[in-house]
C-alpha positions as CSV (number, residue, x, y, z in Angstrom):
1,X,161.2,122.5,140.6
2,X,158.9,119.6,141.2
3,X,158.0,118.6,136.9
4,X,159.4,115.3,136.3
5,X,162.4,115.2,133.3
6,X,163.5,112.8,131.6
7,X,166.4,113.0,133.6
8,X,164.4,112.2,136.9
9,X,162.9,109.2,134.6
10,X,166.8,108.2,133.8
11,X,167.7,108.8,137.4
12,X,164.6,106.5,138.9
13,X,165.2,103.5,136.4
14,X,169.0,103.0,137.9
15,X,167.9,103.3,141.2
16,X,165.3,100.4,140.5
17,X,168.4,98.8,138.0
18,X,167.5,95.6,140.1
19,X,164.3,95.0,139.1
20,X,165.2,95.9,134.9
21,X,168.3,93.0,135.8
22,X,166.1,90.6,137.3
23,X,163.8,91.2,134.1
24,X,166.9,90.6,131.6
25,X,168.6,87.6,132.8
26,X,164.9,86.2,133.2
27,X,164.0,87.0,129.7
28,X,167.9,85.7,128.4
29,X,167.7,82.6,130.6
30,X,163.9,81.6,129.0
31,X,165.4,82.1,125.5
32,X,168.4,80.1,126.5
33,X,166.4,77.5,127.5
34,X,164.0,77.7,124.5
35,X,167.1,77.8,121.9
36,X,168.4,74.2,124.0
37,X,165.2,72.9,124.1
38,X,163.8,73.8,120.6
39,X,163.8,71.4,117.4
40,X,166.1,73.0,114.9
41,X,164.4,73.4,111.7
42,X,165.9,73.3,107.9
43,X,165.3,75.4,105.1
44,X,166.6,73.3,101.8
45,X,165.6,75.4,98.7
46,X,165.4,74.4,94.8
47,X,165.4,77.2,92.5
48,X,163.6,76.8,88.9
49,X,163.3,78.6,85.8
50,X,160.1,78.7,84.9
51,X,158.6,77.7,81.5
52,X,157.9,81.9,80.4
53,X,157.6,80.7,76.5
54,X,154.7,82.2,74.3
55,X,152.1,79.5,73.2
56,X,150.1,81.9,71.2
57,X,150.6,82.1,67.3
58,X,152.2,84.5,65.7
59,X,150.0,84.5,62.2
60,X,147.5,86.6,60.9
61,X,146.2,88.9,63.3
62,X,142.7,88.0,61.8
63,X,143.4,84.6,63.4
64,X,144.9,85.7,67.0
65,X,141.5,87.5,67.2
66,X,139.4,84.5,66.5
67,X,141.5,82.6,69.7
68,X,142.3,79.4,67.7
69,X,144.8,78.8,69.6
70,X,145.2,79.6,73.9
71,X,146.2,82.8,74.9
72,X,149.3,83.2,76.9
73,X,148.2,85.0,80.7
74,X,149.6,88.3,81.5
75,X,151.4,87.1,84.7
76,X,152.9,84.1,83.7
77,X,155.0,83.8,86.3
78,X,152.1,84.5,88.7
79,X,150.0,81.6,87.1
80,X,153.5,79.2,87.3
81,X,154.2,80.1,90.6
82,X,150.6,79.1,91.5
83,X,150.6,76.2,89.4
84,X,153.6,74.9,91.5
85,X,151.6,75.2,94.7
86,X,148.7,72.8,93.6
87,X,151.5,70.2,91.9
88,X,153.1,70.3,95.8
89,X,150.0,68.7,97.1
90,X,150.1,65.5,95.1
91,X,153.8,65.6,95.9
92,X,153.2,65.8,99.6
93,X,150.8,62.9,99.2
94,X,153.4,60.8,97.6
95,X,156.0,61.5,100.0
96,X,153.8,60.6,102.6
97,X,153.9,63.8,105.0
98,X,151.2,62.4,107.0
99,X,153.0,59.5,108.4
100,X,154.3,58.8,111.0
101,X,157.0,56.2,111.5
102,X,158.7,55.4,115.3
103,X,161.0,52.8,115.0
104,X,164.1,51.8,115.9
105,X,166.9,53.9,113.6
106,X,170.2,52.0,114.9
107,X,168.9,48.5,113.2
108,X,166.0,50.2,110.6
109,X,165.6,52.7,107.9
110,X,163.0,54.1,106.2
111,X,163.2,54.3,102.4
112,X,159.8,55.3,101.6
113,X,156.4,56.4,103.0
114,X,153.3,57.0,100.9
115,X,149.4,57.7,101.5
116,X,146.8,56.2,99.5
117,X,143.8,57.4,100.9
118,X,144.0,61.0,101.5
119,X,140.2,61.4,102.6
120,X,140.7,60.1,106.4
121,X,140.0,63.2,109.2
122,X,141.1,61.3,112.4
123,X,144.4,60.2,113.6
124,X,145.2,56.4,113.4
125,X,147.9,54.5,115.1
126,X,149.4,51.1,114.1
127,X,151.8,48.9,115.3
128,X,154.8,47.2,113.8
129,X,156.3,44.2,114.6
130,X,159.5,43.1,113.3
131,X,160.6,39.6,113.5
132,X,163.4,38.4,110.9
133,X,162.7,39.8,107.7
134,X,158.9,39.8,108.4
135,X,156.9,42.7,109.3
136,X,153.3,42.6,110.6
137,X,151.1,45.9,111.0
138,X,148.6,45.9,113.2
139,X,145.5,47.9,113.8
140,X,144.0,47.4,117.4
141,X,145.1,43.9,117.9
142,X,144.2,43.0,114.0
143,X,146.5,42.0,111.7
144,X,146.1,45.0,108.8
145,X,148.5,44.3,106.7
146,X,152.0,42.4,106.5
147,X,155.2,41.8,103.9
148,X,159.3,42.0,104.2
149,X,162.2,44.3,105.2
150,X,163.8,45.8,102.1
151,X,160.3,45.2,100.4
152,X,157.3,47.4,99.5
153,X,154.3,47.0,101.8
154,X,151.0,47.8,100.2
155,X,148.4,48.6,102.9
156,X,145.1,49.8,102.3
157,X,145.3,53.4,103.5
158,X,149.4,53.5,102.7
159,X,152.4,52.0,101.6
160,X,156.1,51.9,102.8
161,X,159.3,50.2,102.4
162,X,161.6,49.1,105.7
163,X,165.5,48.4,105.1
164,X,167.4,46.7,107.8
165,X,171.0,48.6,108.6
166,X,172.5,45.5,110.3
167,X,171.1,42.3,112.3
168,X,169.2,42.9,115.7
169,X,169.4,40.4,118.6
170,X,166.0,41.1,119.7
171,X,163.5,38.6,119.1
172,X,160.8,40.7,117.9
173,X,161.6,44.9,117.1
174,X,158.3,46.8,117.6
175,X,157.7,50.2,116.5
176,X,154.4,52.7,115.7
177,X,153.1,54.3,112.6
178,X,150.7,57.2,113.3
179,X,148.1,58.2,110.4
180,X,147.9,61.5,110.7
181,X,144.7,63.8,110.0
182,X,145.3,64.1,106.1
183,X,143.7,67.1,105.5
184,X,144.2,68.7,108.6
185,X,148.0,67.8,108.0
186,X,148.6,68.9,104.4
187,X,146.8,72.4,105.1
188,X,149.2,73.1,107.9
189,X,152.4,72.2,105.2
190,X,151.0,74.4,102.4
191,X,150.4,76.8,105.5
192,X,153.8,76.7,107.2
193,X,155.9,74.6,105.7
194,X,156.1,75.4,101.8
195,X,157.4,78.5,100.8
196,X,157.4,79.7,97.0
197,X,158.2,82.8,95.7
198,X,159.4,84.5,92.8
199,X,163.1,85.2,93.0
200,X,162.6,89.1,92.4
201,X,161.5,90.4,89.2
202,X,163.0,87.5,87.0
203,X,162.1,84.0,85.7
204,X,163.2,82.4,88.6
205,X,161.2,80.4,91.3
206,X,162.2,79.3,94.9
207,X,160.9,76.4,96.6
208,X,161.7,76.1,100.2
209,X,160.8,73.4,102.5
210,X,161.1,73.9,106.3
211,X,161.4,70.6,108.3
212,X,163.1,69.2,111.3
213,X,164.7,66.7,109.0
214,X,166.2,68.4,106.2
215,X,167.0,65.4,104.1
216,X,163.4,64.8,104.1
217,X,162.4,68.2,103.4
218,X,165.3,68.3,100.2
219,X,163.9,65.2,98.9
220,X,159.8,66.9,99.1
221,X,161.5,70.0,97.5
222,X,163.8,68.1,94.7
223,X,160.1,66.0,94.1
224,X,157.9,69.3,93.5
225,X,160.7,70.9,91.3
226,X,161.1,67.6,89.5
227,X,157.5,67.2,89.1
228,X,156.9,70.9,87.6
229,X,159.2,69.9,84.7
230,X,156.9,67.2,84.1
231,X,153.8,68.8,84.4
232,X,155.3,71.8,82.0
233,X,156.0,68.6,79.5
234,X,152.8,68.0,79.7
235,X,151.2,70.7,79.2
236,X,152.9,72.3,76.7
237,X,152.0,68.9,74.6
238,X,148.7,69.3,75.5
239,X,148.0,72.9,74.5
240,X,150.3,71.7,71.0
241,X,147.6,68.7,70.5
242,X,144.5,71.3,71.0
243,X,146.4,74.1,68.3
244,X,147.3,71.1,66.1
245,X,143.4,70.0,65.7
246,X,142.2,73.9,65.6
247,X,144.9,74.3,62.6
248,X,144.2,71.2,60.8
249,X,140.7,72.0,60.7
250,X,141.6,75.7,59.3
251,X,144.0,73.7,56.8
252,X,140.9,72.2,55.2
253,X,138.9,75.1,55.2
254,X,141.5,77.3,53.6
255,X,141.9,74.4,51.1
256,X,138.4,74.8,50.5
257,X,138.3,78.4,49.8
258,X,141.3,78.4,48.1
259,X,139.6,76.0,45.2
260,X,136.6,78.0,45.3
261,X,138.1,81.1,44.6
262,X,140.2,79.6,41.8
263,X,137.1,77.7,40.0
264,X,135.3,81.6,40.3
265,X,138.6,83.3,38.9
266,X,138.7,80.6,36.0
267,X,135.0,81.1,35.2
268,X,135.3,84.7,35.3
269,X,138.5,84.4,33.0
270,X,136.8,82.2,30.6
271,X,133.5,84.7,30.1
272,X,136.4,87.7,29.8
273,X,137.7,86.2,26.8
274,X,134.8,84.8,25.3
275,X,133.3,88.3,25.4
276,X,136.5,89.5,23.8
277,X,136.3,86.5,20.8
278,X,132.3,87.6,20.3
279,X,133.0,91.4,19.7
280,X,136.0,91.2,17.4
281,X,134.3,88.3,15.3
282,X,130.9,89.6,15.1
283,X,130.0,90.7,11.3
284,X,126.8,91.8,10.5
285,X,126.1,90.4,6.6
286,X,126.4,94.0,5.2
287,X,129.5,95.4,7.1
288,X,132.7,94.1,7.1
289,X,134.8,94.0,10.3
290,X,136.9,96.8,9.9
291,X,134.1,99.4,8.8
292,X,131.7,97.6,12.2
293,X,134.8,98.9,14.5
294,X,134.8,102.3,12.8
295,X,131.1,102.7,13.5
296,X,131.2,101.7,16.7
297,X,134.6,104.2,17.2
298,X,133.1,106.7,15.3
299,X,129.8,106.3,17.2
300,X,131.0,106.4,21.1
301,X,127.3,106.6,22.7
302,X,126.4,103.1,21.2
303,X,124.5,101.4,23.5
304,X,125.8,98.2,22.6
305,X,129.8,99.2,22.7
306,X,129.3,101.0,26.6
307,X,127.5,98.0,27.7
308,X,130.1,95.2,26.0
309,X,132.7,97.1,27.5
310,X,131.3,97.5,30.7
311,X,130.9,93.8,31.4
312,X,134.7,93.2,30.5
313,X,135.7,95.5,32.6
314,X,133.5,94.4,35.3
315,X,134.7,91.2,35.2
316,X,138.1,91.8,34.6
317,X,138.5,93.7,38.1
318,X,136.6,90.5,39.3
319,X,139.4,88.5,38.3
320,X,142.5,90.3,39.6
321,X,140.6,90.9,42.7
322,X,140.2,86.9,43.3
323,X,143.6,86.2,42.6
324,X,145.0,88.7,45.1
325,X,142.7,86.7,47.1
326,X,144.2,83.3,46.5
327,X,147.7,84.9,46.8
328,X,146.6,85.9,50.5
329,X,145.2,82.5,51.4
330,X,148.4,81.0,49.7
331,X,150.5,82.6,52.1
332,X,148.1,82.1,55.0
333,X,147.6,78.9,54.7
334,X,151.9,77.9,54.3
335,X,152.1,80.1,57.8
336,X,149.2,77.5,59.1
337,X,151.4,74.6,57.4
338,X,154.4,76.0,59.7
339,X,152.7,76.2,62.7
340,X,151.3,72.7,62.2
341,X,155.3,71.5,62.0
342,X,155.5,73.3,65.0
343,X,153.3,71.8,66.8
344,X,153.9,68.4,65.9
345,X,157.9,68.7,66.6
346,X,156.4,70.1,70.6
347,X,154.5,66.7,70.6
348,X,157.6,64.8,69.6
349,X,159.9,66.5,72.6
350,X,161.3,65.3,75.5
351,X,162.4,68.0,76.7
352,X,161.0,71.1,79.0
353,X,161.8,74.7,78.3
354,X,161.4,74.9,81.9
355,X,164.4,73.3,83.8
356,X,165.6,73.5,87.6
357,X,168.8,76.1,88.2
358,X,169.5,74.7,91.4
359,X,168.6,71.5,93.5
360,X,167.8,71.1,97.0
361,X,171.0,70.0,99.4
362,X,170.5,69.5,103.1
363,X,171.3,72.8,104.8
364,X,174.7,72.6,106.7
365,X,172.9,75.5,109.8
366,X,169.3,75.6,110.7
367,X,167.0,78.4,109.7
368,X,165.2,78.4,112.9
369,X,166.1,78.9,115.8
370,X,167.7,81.5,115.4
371,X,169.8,82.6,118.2
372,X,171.1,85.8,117.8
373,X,167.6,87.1,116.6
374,X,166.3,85.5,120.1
375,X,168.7,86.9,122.1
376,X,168.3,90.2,121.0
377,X,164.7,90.2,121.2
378,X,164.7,88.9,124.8
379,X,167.3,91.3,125.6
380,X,164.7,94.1,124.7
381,X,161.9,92.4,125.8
382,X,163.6,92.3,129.3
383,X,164.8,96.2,129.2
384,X,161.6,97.2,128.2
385,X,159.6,94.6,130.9
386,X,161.9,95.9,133.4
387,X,161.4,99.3,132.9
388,X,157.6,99.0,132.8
389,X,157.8,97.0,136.2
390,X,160.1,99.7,137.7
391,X,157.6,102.4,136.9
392,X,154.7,100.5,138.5
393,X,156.9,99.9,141.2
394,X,157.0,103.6,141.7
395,X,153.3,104.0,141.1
396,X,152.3,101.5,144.7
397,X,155.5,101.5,146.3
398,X,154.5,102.7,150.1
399,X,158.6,103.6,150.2
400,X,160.3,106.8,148.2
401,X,162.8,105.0,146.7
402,X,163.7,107.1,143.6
403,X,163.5,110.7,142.6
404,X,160.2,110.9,140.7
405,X,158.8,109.4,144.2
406,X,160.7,112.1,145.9
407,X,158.9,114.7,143.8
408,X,155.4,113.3,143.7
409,X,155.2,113.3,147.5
410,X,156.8,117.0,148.1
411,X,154.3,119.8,149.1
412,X,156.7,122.1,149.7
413,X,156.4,125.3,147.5
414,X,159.9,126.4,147.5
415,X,162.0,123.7,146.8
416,X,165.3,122.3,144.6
417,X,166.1,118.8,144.1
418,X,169.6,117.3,143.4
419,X,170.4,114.2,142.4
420,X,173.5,113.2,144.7
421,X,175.7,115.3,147.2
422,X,178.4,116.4,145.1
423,X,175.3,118.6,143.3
424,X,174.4,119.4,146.6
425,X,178.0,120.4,148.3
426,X,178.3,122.8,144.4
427,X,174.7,124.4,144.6
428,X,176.4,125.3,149.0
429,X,179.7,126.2,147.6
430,X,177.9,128.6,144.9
431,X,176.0,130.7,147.6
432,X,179.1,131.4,150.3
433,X,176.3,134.7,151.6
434,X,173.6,132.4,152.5
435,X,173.5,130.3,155.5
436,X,172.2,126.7,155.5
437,X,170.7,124.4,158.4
438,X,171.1,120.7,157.4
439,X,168.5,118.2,159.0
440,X,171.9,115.8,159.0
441,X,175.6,117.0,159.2
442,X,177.8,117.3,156.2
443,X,181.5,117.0,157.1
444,X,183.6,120.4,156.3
445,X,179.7,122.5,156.1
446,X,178.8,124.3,158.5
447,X,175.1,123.8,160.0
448,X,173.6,127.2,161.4
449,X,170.2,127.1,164.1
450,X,167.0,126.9,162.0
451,X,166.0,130.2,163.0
452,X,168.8,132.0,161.6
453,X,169.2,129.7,158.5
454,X,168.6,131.5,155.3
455,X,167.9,127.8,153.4
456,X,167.4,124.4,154.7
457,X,168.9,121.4,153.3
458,X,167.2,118.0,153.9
459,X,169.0,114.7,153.4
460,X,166.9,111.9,152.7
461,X,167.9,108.4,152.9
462,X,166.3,105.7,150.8
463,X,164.1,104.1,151.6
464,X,161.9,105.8,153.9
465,X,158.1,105.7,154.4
466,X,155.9,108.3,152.5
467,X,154.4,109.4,156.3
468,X,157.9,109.9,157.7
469,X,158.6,112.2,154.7
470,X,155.6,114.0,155.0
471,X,156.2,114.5,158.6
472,X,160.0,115.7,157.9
473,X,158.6,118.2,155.2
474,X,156.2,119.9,157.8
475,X,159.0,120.9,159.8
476,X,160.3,123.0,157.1
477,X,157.5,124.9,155.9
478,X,158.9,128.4,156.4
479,X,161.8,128.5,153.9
480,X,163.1,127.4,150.5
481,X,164.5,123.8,150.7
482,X,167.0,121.9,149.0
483,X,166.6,118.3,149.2
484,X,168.3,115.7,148.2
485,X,167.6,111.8,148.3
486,X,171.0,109.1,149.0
């Protein structure tokens, strides 16, 4: 059979097994080097619950629907979570992430870094001199800008603050501060190096700074979850300031409807009652009071009693339909006088309902690299290179050296292939009637003239040429072959 199995495919890849080695310990030796070589980075984290608390008033619903006050979004944790991104810039600003600072660590430290003017699109390099306590910055040969160690040093474009660790013999230390593109420099950190996310489906929030140094990259964490509490402070205040002035001005204006209605209901009271007092004391000079009701009870389609009673009716209904009115504004306007507490004890805290569960610590391991994940990739990177290079090789190598070669260049019709001898000597030992001539002795077999043969057996040794094999094949045209390849 000359179709290729996966066994053939099996077969030809150990054969070539030098070629998939070489491509392993090549592909294990380049991550070897890149884990030695690589700068191990840090992956502090600070986890905060988020301020999730409902700033929309709970009063009338005549009131929500008029938006006096702001309404709460429907992913509030979405909105936080992006509001923590744009308060990371001003952090990163602070912290001064696009400085620079070579100096000399043994005898210096650097307490803080800031930049000033974050508009700058070029890279700038100073250079520090040290001499005593005194530091001098220059800026191609100019003096920029000067002050002390253990001091704050304004500069124009940055400030920063030098302590000395213990005395120097040098003369003067020198050192280099490289301004860094700003923009350029905080898009790759919001990019690649600042990671929140929500923690799940909860309140929670995870900021994650990856940095070569990771007390650095704790401090930039513990400053963004720091400066969220503030900013919730702050806002909260400032959406309790805007409801306060909305309900204030709704105080007034329920104060103002509130006496209108009750100067109508007292009006409308008074005329009541003084309609009452006229009918009962009217007395016509020639009737008498008792026999005036009589006529009018004895006479119900008088003009005059329908319409008198009409009107008291009329405004009687008036009247207890305004005071149900006051009632309601009553009550709305203590729920305003509640919220207006409210508000004021939000402008009067301290506090944040949002608060950090967890600070940043420097990490004790590195997130990155990570060397089990880099050895097992190049570990399958070489197997798979290597097998791909062994199957090329078996594409444009002049030489058989494997099996699926051994079958591509057969043009014999009638043919077996077997994958060692011992298939071989089991395939002979299975036919004890038929009589085999072998194009090489096999010890113990015996090899009968080709012209009495019933089967030939070729024995191929690797690696031969393709012509010499087609030349060996020709020679065996006449009668099935079994041919195996050592």
């Amino acid at each position: 059979m000359k179709h290729i199995s996966v066994l053939d495919i099996i077969y030809s890849l150990w054969q070539r097994k030098k070629v998939i080695s070489f491509s392993i310990i090549f592909f294990l030796l380049l991550a070897v080097i890149y884990i030695l070589t690589s700068k191990p980075i840090y992956d502090p984290t600070s986890i905060v619950k988020i301020n999730v608390f409902n700033i929309n008033p709970t009063w009338a619903s005549e009131i929500s629907r008029q938006y006096i006050a702001p309404m709460t979004p429907v992913d509030k944790v979405g909105s936080e979570v992006e509001a923590i991104k744009v308060i990371s810039g001003d952090v990163l600003k602070e912290k001064g992430v696009n400085l620079v600072f070579k100096i000399p660590k043994n005898f210096i430290k650097l307490e803080m870094k800031k930049t000033i003017i974050d508009t700058i699109k070029k890279d700038i390099k100073f250079y520090l001199e040290i001499k005593n306590d005194s530091i001098l910055v220059f800026k191609n040969k100019s003096l920029f800008c000067s002050g002390k160690l253990n001091e704050e040093i304004n500069c124009s474009l940055f400030s920063f603050k030098l302590n000395k660790l213990k005395d120097f013999k040098y003369e003067i230390l020198k050192g280099e501060i490289i301004y860094k593109n700003y923009p350029k420099t905080i898009e790759d950190w919001n990019k690649n190096k600042i990671v929140i996310n929500q923690e799940g489906i909860t309140d929670l929030v995870k900021i994650t700074i990856l940095d070569e140094d990771k007390i650095y990259a704790s401090e930039i964490a513990n400053a963004i979850a720091n400066r969220y509490i503030e900013w919730t402070i702050e806002q909260e205040k400032r959406i309790a300031y805007l409801s306060l002035t909305q309900l204030k001005n709704l105080l007034k204006k329920f104060d103002y409807n509130i006496d209108s209605l009750k100067a109508i209901a007292d009006k409308l009271r008074l005329d009541s009652l003084t309609l009452v007092s006229y009918m009962l004391e009217f007395k016509p000079t020639d009737q008498a009071l008792a026999k005036f009701i009589e006529k009018l009870i004895s006479d119900p389609n008088n003009a005059y009693l329908r319409e008198a009673i009409s009107r008291f009716y009329k405004k009687d209904i008036d009247y207890t339909r305004l005071k149900n009115e006051i009632v309601n504004y009553l009550t709305k306007r203590d729920t305003i006088l509640s919220s207006i507490l409210d508000r004021e004890i939000t402008l009067a805290k301290t506090v944040s309902p949002a608060y950090i569960l967890s600070y940043a610590s420097p990490p004790y391991k590195p997130k990155w690299p990570n060397k089990p994940i880099i050895l097992f990739t190049s570990l399958f990177l070489g197997i798979l290179i290597g097998i791909i290079l062994s199957l090329i090789f078996d594409v444009f190598d002049k030489r058989i050296f494997t099996i699926i070669q051994l079958k591509r260049y057969s043009h014999l019709e009638n043919v077996n292939f077997f994958y060692n001898l011992k298939e071989l000597k089991l395939y002979i030992l299975s036919k004890p009637k038929l009589r085999f001539h072998f194009n090489e002795k096999i010890e113990n077999f015996e090899n009968y003239p080709k012209d009495i043969a019933d089967e030939y057996v070729l024995i191929i040794k690797r690696p031969v040429d393709i012509y010499s094999y087609i030349d060996i094949q020709n020679n065996y045209l006449d009668k099935k072959c079994n041919i195996v390849l050592l």
